[in-house]
N, C-alpha and C positions, 0 to 999 in steps of 0.2 A: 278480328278488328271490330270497327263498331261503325252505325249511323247515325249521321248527328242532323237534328231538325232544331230548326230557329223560327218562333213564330209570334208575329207581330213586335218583333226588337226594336227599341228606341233606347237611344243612349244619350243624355243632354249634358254638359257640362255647362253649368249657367246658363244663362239665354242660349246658347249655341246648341243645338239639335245635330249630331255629329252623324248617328245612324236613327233612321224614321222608317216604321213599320217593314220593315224588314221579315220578310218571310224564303228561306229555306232549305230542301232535304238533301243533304249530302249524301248518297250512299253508302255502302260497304266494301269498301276495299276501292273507292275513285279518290281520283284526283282533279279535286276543283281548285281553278284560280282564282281567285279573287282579283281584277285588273281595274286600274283606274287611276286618276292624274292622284298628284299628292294632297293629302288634305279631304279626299273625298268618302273617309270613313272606313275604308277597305281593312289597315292596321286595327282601327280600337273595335270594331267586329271579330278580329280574329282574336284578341285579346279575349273579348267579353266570353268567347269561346273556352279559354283558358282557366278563366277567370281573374284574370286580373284587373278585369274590369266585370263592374254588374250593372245589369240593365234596370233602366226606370221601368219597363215596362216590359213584358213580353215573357216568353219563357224559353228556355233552352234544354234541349235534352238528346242524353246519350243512348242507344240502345233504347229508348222508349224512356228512358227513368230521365225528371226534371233533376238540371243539376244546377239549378241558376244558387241557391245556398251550403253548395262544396266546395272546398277549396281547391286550389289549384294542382296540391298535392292528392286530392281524394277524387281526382276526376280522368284519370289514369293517360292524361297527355304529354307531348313530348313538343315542347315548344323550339325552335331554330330562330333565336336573332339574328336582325342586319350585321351586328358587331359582335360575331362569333361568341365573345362572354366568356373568352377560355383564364381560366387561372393560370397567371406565368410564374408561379413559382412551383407549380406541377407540371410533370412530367407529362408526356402525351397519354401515356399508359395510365395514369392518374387522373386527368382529366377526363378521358373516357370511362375509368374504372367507377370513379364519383359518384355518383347517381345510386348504385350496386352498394357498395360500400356504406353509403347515410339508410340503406336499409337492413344492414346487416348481414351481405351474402356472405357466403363460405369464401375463403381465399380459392380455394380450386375450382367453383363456379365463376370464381370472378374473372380470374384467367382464363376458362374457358373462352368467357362472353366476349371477353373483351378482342381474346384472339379471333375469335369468328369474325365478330363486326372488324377489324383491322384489315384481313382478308380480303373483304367483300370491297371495303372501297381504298383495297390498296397503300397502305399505310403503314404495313409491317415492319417495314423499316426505317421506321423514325419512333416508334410506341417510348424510344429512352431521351426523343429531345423536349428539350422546352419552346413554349410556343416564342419566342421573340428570335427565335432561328428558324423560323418554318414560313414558307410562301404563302403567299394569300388565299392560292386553291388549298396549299395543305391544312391551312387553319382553319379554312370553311369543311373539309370533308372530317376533323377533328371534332370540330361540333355537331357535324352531321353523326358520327360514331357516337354521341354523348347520348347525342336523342335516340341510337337504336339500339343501343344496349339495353337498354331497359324492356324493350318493346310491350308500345305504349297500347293503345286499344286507334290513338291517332296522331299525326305527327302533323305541326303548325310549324308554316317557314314564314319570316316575314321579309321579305326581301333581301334572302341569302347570298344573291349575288351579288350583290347592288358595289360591295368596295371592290371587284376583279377585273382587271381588262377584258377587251375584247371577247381576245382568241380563248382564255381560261373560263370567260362564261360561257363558250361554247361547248369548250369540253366537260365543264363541270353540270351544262345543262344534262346534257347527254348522259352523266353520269349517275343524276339526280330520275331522271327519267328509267334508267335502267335497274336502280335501288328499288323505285317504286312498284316495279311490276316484279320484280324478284321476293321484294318481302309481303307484296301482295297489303300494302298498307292503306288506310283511310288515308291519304292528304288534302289539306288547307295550303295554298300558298300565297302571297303575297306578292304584286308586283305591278311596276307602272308601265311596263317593258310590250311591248305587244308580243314582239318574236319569242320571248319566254312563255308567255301565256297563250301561246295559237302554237309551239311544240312538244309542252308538257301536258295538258289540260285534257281530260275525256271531256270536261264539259268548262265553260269562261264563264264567270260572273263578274257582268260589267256594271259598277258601282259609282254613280257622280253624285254630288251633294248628299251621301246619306239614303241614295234611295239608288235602290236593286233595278236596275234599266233591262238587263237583259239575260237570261241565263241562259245555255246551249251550246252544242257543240262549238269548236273550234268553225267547221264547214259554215253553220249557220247564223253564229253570231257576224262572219267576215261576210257571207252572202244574202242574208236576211236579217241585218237591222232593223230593229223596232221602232226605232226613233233617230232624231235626228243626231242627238250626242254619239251613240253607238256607230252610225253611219260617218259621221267625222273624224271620231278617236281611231275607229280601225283602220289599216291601211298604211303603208310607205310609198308612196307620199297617200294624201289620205282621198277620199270620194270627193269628188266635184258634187256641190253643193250650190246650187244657183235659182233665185227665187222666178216663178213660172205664175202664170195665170191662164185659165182654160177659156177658149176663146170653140167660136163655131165658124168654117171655113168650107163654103163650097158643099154647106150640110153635113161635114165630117168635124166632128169631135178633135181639138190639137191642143199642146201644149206650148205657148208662146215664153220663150223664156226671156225674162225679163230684160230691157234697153238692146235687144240685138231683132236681127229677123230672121232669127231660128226659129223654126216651127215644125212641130214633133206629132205627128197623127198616131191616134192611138187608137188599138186594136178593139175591137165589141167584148173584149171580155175584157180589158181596163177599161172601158167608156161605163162597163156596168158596173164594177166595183166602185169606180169613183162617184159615179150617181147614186152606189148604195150609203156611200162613206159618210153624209151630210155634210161636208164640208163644203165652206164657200172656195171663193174664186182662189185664194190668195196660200201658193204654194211654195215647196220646194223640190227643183229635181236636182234627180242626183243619180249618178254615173259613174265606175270608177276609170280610172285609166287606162287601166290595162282591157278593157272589155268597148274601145275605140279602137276604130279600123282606120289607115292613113294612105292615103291615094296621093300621088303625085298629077293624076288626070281625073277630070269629072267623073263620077260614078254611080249610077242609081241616085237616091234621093241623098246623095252626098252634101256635107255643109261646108262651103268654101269660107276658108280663115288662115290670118296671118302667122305665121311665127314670130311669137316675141320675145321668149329666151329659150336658151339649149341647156340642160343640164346632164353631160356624159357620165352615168354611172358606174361604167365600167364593161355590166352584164346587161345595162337597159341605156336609154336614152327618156327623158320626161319632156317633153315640148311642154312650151308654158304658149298656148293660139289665145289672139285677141278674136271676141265673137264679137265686141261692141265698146260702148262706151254708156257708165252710167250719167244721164244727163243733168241728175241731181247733184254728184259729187266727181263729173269728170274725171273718174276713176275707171279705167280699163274693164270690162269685162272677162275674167283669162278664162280658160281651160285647161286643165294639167292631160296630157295626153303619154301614154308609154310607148316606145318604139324599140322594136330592134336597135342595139348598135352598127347596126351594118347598112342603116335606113341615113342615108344621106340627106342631109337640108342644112338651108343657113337661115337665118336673124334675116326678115323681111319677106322670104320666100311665101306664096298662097298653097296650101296643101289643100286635100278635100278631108273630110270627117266622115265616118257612117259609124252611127252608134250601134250596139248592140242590142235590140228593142228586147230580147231576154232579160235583158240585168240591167236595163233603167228601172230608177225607184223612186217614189211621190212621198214627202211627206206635206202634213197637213200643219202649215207653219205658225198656226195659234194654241195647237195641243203640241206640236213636235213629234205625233206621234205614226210610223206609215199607213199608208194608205195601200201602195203594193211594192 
């Protein structure tokens, strides 16, 4: 398989700067995501990869060798569209076989390949239909065989699930996951999906306007965001986000969060970080849900707040707590809070709060960038 390094890429289409300095190293035989809302460059990066797109600037390379002026054909990838791409007036077995065939293999290599790859993701028994008879997973794991017949040096998906229900992008995630580690391939993927990209990914590259926000494990991009986009986009439902100002209380160091009288003391080793940080008064904290503890009676340095919606998920419960009111825009203060479903409360009830001071996180709201 190969590694592929991307450094300093810029891709402009007219005034519109799509991907900016973009730096990098995919490994040998991993599987990175590419994740991020639509529109924010994740697609024409994996192209420019392909080459079907070329960079203003930057260089790209395979195995060590620049391949920014090879073609798509001479740069030995295996691209997966959103809209499978399959010819319907071929056969599955034809479809697959394609690729093999415009290079001139032997009819008996081609049958082999093709019967392998059939095998592996289960398709053996349709290789004689045509694709306008085949399900939505079967026509996604049909293009999947297209790209691994060949077997490429690295295989590009770009948001191969994206036209499947539910339950079929579960099983075809699984699927996809399970290819990966079996043919032992470089993967690129594509996708705006979090759940896709936090169960597939050895490592998430989160991508907003063009520029590479954050790269690292699944573990660490969901528990250690680097800024504040990262800490927003990740998440079901996502981080409580709420702007904070550092105040001095009784000679202790606290974080006042803004329009309510929560106030958060913080420990000598974030009193020292944030002193080392430079940063002024004017913050952001942030918390997620599920790392909120829920008391029905006072408790330790517990924060008493209303319930103001219920949303029953099934497997969880989300409480939506008023902490305050903004006095500028008389707009509620919430908190999304996660509970057991077996956690009884109604609409008006006062519950108590104790945050988890492990996995509260500061950012610095003029760079967006964290503080801890």
């Amino acid at each position: 398989m190969a590694q592929i390094r991307l450094e300093n890429i810029e891709k402009r289409f007219g005034d519109v700067v799509a991907v900016r300095d973009f730096n990098l190293q995919v490994e040998d035989k991993e599987f990175v995501v590419f994740l991020g809302p639509s529109g924010c460059g994740k697609t024409t990066t994996l192209r420019l990869i392909a080459g079907l797109e070329h960079p203003n600037q930057g260089d790209i390379l395979i195995d060590g060798n620049r391949v920014n002026d090879l073609s798509p054909a001479d740069r030995d990838i295996a691209f997966v569209f959103q809209f499978y791409a399959l010819y319907p007036h071929l056969s599955v077995y034809d479809n697959i076989a394609f690729p093999l065939k415009a290079v001139k293999v032997t009819k008996s290599a081609i049958d082999e390949q093709v019967a392998n790859v059939a095998k592996i993701l289960q398709i053996t028994d349709i290789l004689n239909r045509k694709p306008s008879v085949l399900s939505g997973g079967e026509m996604q794991r049909v293009a999947l065989g297209r790209a691994m017949v060949r077997q490429p040096k690295v295989y590009l998906l770009d948001e191969p699930m994206a036209n499947l229900d539910a339950k079929l992008r579960i099983d075809t995630r699984a699927e996809i996951k399970r290819l990966q580690h079996e043919i032992g391939a470089t993967t690129i993927y594509v996708t705006h999906d979090q759940i896709e990209a936090m169960s597939l990914a050895d490592r998430i590259a989160v991508i907003h306007q063009g520029l590479l926000q954050q790269i690292g494990t699944p573990h660490e991009v969901y528990n250690k965001p680097k800024s504040l986009f990262v800490a927003g986009f990740m998440g079901m439902p996502t981080m409580n986000l709420l702007d904070a100002e550092v105040t001095t209380h009784e000679g202790t160091t606290a974080l006042q969060l803004s329009h309510t009288d929560v106030r958060l003391f913080l420990s000598s080793e974030k009193q020292t970080i944030l002193n080392n940080s430079n940063s002024d008064k004017s913050f952001v904290f942030g918390i997620r849900p599920e790392h909120i503890n829920v008391s029905n009676e006072p408790s330790g340095e517990g924060i008493s707040a209303n319930v103001h919606l219920i949303e029953p998920l099934g497997s969880v419960n989300i409480l939506d707590m008023i902490l305050g009111t903004n006095q500028d825009t008389q707009e509620p203060i919430l908190l999304r809070v996660r509970t057991h479903p077996s956690y009884q409360v109604a609409v008006g009830d006062t519950i108590w709060l104790d945050f988890n001071v492990d996995q509260m996180h500061l950012f610095d709201r003029d760079t967006e960038q964290a503080i801890w």
